[in-house]
VOGU-3710 file (C-alpha; in Angstrom, 3 decimals, decimal comma):
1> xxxxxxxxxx> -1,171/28,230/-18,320  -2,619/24,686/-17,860  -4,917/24,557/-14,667  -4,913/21,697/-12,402  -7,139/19,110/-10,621  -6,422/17,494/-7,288  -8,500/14,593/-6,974  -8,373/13,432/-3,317  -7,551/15,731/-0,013  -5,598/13,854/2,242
11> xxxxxxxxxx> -1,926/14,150/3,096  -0,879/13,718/-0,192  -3,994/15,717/-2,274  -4,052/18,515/0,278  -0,005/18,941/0,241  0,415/18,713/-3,352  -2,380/21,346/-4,230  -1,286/24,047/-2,162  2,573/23,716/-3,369  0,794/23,564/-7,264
21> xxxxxxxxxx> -0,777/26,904/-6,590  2,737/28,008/-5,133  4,229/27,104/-8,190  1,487/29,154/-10,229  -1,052/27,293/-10,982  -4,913/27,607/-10,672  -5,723/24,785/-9,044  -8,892/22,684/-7,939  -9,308/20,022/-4,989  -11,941/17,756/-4,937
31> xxxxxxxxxx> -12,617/15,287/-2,355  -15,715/13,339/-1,540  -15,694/14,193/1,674  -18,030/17,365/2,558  -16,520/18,087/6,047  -13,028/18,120/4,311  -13,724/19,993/1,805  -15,502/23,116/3,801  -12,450/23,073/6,294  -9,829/23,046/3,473
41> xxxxxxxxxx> -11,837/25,900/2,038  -12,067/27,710/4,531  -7,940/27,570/4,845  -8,059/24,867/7,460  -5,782/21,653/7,163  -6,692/18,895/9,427  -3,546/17,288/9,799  -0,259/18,247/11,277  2,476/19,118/8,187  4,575/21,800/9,158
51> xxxxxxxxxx> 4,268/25,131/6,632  1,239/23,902/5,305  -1,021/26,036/6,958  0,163/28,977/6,201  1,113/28,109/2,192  -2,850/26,355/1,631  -4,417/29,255/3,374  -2,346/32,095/1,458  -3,580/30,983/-1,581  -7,124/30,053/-0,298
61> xxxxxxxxxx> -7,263/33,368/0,184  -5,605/34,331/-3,052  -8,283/32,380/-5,339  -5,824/30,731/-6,542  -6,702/27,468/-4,960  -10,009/26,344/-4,185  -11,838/22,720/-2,790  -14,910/21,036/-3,773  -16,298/18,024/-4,333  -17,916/17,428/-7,767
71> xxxxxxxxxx> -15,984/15,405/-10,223  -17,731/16,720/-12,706  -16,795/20,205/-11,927  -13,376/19,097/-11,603  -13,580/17,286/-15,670  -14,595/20,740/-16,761  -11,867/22,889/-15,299  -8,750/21,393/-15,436  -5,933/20,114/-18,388  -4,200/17,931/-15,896
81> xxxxxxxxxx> -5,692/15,756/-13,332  -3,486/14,330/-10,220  -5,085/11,055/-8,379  -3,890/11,593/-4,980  -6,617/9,410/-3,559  -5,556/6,449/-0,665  -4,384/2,859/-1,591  -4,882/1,480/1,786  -3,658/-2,310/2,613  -6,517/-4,521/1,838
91> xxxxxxxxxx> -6,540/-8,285/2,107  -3,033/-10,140/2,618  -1,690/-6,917/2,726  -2,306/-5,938/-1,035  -3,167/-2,219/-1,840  -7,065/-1,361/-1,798  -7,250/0,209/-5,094  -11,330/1,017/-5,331  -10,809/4,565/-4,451  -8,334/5,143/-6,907
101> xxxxxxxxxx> -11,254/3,352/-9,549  -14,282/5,631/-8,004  -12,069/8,643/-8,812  -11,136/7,708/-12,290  -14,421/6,609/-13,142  -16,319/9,679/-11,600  -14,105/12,108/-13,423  -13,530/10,020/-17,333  -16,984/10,100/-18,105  -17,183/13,959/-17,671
111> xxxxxxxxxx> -14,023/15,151/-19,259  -14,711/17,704/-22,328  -11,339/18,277/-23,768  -8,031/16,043/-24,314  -6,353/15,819/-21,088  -3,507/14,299/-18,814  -4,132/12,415/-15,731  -1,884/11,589/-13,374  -1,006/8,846/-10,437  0,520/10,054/-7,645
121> xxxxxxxxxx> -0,909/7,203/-5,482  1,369/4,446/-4,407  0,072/1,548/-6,388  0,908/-1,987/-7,193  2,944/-2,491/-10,468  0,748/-3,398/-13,225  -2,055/-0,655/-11,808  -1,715/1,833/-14,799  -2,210/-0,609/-17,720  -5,582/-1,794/-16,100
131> xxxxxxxxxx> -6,083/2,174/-15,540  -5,402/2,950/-19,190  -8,027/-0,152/-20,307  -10,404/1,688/-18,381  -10,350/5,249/-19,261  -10,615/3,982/-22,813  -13,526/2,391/-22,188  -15,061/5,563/-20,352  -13,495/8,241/-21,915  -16,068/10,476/-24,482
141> xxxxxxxxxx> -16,032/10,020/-27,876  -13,378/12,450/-29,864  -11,957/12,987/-26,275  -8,225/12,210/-26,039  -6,718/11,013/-22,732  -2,992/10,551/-21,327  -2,088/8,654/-18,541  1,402/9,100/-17,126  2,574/8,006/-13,733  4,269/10,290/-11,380
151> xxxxxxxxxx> 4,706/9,288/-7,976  5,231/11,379/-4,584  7,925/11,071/-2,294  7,398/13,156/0,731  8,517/12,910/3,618  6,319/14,067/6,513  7,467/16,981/8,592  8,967/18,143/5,215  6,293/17,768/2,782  5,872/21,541/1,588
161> xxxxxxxxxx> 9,590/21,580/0,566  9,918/18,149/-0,891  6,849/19,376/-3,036  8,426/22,206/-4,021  12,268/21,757/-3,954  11,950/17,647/-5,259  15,238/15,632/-4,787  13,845/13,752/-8,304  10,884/13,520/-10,306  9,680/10,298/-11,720
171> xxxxxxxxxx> 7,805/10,427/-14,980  6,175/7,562/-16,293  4,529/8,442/-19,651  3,793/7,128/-22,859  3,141/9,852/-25,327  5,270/12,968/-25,657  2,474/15,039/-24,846  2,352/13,820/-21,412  6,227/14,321/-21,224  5,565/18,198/-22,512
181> xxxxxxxxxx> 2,739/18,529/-19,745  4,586/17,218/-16,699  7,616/19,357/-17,780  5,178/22,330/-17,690  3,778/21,502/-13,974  7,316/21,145/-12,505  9,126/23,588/-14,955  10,243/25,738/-11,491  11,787/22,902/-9,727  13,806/21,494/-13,475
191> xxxxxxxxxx> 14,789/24,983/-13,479  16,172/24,653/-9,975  17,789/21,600/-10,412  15,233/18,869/-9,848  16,595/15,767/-12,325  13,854/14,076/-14,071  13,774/10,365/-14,879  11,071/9,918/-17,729  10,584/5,915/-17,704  7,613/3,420/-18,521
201> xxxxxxxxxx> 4,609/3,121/-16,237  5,943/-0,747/-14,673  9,254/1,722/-13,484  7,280/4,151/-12,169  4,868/2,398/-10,118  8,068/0,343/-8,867  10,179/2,792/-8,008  8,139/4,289/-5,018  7,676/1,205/-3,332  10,792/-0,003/-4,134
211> xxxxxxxxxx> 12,254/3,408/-2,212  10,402/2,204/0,459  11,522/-1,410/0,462  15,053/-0,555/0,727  14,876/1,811/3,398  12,321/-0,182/5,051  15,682/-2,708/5,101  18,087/-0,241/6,219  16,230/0,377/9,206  15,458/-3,317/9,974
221> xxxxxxxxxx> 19,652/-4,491/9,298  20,680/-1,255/12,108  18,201/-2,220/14,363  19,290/-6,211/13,832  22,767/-5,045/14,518  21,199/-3,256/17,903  20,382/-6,682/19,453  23,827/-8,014/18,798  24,508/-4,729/20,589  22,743/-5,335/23,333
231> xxxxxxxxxx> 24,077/-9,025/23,511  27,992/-7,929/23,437  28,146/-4,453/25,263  29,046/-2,744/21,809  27,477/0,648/20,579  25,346/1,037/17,887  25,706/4,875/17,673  29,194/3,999/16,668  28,536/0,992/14,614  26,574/3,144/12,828
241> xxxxxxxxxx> 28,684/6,297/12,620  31,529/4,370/11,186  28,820/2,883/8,338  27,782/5,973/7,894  31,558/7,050/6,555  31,325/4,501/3,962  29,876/6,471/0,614  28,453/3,339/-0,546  26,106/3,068/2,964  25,145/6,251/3,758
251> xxxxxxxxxx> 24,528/7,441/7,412  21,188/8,227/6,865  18,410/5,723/7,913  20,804/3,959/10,037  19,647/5,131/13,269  18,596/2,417/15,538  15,410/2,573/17,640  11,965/0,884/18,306  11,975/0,945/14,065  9,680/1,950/11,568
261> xxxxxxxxxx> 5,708/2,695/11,106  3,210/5,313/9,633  1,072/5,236/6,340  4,098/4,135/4,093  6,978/1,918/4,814  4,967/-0,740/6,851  1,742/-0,784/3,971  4,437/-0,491/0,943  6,662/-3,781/2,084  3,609/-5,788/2,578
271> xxxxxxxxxx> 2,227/-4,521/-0,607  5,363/-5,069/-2,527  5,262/-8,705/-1,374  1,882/-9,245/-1,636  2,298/-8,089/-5,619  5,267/-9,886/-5,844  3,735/-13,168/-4,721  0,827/-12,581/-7,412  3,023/-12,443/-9,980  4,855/-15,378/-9,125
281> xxxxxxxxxx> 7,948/-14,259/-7,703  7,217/-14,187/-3,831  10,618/-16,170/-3,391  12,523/-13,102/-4,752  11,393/-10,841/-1,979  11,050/-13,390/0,783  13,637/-11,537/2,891  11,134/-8,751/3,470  8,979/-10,827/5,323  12,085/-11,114/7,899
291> xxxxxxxxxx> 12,533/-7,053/7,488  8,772/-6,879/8,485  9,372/-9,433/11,362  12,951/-7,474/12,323  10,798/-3,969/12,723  7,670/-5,758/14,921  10,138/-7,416/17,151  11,726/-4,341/17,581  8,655/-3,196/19,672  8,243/-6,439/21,499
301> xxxxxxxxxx> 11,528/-5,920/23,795  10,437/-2,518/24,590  7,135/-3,953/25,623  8,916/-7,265/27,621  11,591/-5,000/28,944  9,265/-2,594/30,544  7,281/-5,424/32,054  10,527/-7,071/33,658  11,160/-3,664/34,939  7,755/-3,721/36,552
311> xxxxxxxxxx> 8,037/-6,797/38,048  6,576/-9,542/34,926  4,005/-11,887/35,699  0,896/-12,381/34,056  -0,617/-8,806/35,472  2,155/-6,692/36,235  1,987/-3,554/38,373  2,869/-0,211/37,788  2,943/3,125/36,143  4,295/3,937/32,335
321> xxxxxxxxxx> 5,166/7,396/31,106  5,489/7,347/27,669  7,019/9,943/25,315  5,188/10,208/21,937  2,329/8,930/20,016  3,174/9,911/16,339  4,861/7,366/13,768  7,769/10,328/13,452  7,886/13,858/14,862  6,572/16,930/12,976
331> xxxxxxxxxx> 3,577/14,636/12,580  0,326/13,654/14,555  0,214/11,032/11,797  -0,519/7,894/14,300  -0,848/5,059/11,583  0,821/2,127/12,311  2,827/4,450/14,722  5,450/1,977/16,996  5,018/4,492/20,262  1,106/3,906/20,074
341> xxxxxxxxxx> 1,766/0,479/19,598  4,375/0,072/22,792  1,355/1,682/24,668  -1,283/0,037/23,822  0,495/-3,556/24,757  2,037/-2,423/27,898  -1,968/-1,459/28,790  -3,558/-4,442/27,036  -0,638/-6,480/29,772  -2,163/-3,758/32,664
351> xxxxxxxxxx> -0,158/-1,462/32,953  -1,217/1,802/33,794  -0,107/4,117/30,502  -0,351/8,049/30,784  0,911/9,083/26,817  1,845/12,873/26,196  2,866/14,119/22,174  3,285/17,126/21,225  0,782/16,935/18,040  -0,702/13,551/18,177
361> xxxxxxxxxx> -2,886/13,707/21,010  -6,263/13,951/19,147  -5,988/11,513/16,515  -4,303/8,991/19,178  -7,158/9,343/21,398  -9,649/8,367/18,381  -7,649/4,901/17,857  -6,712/4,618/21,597  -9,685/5,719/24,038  -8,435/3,165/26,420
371> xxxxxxxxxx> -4,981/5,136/27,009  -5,059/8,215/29,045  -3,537/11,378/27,296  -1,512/14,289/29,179  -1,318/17,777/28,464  2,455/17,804/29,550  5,783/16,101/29,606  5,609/15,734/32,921  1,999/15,251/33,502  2,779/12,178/31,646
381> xxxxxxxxxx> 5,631/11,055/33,640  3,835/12,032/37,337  4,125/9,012/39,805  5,335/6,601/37,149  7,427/3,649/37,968  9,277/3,541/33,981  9,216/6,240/31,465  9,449/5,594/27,629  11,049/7,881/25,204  9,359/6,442/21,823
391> xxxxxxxxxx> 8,563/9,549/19,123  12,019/11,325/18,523  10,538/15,028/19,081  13,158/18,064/19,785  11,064/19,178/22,436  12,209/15,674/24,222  15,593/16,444/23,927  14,849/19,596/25,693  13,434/18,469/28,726  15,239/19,227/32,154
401> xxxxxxxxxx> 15,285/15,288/33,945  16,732/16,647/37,104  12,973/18,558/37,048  11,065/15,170/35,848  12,986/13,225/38,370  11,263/14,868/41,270  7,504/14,357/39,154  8,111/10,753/38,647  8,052/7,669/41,615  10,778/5,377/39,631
411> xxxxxxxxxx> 13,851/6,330/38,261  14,300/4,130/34,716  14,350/5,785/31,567  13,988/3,927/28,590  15,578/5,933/25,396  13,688/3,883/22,249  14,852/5,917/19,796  18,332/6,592/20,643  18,111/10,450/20,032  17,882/11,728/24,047
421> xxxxxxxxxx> 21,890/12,644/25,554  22,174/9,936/28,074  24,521/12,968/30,190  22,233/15,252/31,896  19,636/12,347/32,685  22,901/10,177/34,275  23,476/13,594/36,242  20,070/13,922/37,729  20,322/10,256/38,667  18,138/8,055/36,036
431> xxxxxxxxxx> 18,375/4,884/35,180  19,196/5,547/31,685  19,005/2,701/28,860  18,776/2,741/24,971  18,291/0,422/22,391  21,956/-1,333/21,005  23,930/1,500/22,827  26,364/1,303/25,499  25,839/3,572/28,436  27,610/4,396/31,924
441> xxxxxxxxxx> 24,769/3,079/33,785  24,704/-0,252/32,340  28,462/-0,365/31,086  29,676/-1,891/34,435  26,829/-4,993/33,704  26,720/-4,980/29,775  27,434/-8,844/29,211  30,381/-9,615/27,160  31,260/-12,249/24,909  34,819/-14,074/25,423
451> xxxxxxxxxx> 37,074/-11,969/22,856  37,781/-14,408/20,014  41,791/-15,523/19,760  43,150/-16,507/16,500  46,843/-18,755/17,401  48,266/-17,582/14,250  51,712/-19,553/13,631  54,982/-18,296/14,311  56,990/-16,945/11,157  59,887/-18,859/10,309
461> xxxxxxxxxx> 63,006/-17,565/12,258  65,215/-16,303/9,065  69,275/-16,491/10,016  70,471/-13,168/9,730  73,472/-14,096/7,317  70,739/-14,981/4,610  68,294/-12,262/5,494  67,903/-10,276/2,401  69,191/-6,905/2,664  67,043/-3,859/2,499
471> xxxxxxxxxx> 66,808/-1,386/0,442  68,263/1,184/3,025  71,209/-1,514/4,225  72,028/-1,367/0,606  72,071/2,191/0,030  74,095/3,192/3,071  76,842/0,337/2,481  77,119/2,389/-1,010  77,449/5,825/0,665  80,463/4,224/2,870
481> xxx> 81,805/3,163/-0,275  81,784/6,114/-1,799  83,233/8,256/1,257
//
């Protein structure tokens, strides 16, 4: 059986190296990070993923899976080699590829038999042919190397099963041998059902961020359609719902909120455009720029909203519970996260901002010591004059607000991502109001717009001695004919 390298422990490394071992395979992690490595090792993941604990430690303890962090080692032991290293935005929003280049050149150099490497890093279109230039001009002598592209699409919260149980896998090869290989790592899920697309590299690399793009879009058109919403007293829930019914549309990724964030969508649009610009073709994807500008503004009327509540000015006065800190539930990923971001304007504007999530609370404190951090729901929400829902966790939708409306001093709830049941908060007396959706407390003052009246013309008045006779006039004059 062919054994495996994992080159790079993050999200993506540490995820797809545990669900490689679950598949079968004997499997090496390397990172270049000492701290990581030990705590991975020692069955330890230092993120939030649902599952993962349990399925990297299992096999840690197995010896089936193991973490290190010498390339070299890493050259030695494997047949294939994933690159799951970070392509963080870099200048004008392009991907930072030099840790994908450390990698590759740390490990080429080494290698002792033919091999396969593979990208799983989300990389600009065009990466993989400079790649290929350069393993050829590192690789050893007599040493063959493949270099296909195969690129992840997890989504977080549900990373161990879209490792194992893929919706598609992308294969972007150039040899039949890396075909065979990549057939052999994923043989379980093709077995299962998993369709393959085997394409060029170019495809490859622009099919993840091209995922991204679009959805990135559907987001940013719902949430558009939220401010019209807003403007006319109609429901986006519905809107949506009735979308949703259309085949062609889809329901999913039409729910309307404070919009998207994390480590992908927001990095992979600015990316996309940055790549697209390079090559000369910026004007093709110019409408991203507005999706971008769509999803920011998004957070900006939470932000002014809140402060109107509290009063405006230039220092407004008051207290802010907010609900979440992660990008997403089933997360404490925090990048680029549109709750942290709400937060940390409504305190730059000084406000007073107690923040409680469920998972987030350490690596929100690292990028946000200036925010103060709860331990509860409603140690969050004590005295304050406004309280934002803004990470869609289930244990929000659990909370009891007649309970939180005797913790808190004001009575406004502000639903940002749509996903609370505006009932038993109306009960207990909030203030309850959501982004694009029509609700009793704010039905009676929703503005309208003046219903627009179409003066169609009259049809002609047609005498009834030349009306044309129907069908049925005909056919019972014939039956009293008959008779």
């Amino acid at each position: 059986m062919l054994r495996i390298s994992v080159i790079g422990t993050g999200y993506l490394g540490a995820t797809h190296a545990a669900g490689m071992a679950e598949l079968g395979f004997e499997v090496l992690g390397v990172d270049n990070n000492p701290a990581k490595a030990a705590a991975l090792s020692a069955g330890q993941v230092p993120f939030h993923e649902p599952g993962l604990p349990e399925l990297l430690a299992g096999h840690v303890a197995g010896g089936r899976l193991r973490f290190g962090t010498s390339l070299v080692e890493a050259a030695e032991f494997a047949d294939v080699h994933f690159l799951c290293v970070g392509t963080p935005p870099g200048v004008n929003g392009a991907a930072d590829l030099s840790q994908l280049y450390s990698a590759l050149e740390g490990l080429v150099p080494h290698l002792t038999r033919n091999c396969l490497i593979v990208g799983k890093s989300t990389v600009p279109v065009g990466t993989a042919e400079a790649l290929t230039a350069r393993i050829a001009e590192l690789a050893p002598e007599g040493i063959s190397v493949d270099l296909a592209w195969n690129p992840e699409f997890l989504r977080e919260g549900h990373a161990v099963y879209d490792t194992l149980h893929p919706n598609r896998l992308v294969f972007g090869v150039t040899t039949p041998d890396a075909e065979w290989a990549l057939r052999q790592v994923y043989a379980t899920p093709i077995a299962a059902g998993s369709p393959v697309v085997i394409t060029n590299m170019p495809t490859a690399e622009l099919i993840k961020v091209s995922a991204n793009a679009f959805l990135a879009t559907k987001i940013s058109f719902i949430n558009a359609m939220a401010e019209l919403c807003d403007l006319t007293g109609a429901d986006v829930t519905l809107l949506a719902d009735a979308l949703g019914h259309d085949d062609r549309i889809g329901r999913k990724f039409l729910g309307a909120g404070l919009g998207y964030g994390g480590g992908c969508l927001p990095k992979d649009v600015r990316a996309l455009i940055a790549r697209a610009t390079e090559l000369g073709a910026g004007e093709s994807v110019e409408f991203l720029r507005d999706i971008d500008a769509i999803n920011l503004r998004r957070r900006e009327r939470v932000v002014e909203e809140t402060l109107a509540l509290l009063g405006g000015g230039h220092r407004p006065s008051g207290r802010v519970g907010v609900l979440g800190a992660a990008f997403k539930p089933l997360s404490d990923d925090v990048r680029d996260s549109p709750a942290l971001d709400v937060a940390r304007r409504l305190h730059a504007a000084g406000v007073d901002v107690t923040v409680f999530d469920p998972a987030a609370t350490v690596p929100a404190r690292a990028v946000a010591p200036q925010l103060v951090f709860a331990a509860t729901a409603a140690a969050a929400l004590h005295e304050a004059d406004v309280v934002l829902h803004l990470t869609e966790w289930r244990e929000f939708r659990e909370l009891d607000p007649a309970f939180l409306r005797t913790v808190a001093r004001g009575r406004v709830l502000i639903d940002a991502r749509n996903t609370l049941d505006p009932e038993p908060w109306l009960a207990a007396g909030w203030d309850f109001r959501a982004m694009g959706r029509l609700v009793e407390s704010r039905a009676a003052s929703a503005p309208r717009v003046a219903p627009v009246v179409t003066a169609y013309p009259k049809p002609p008045v047609v005498p009834r001695q030349l009306a044309a006779p129907s069908p049925l006039t005909r056919l019972r004059a014939r039956v009293r004919r008959t008779a």
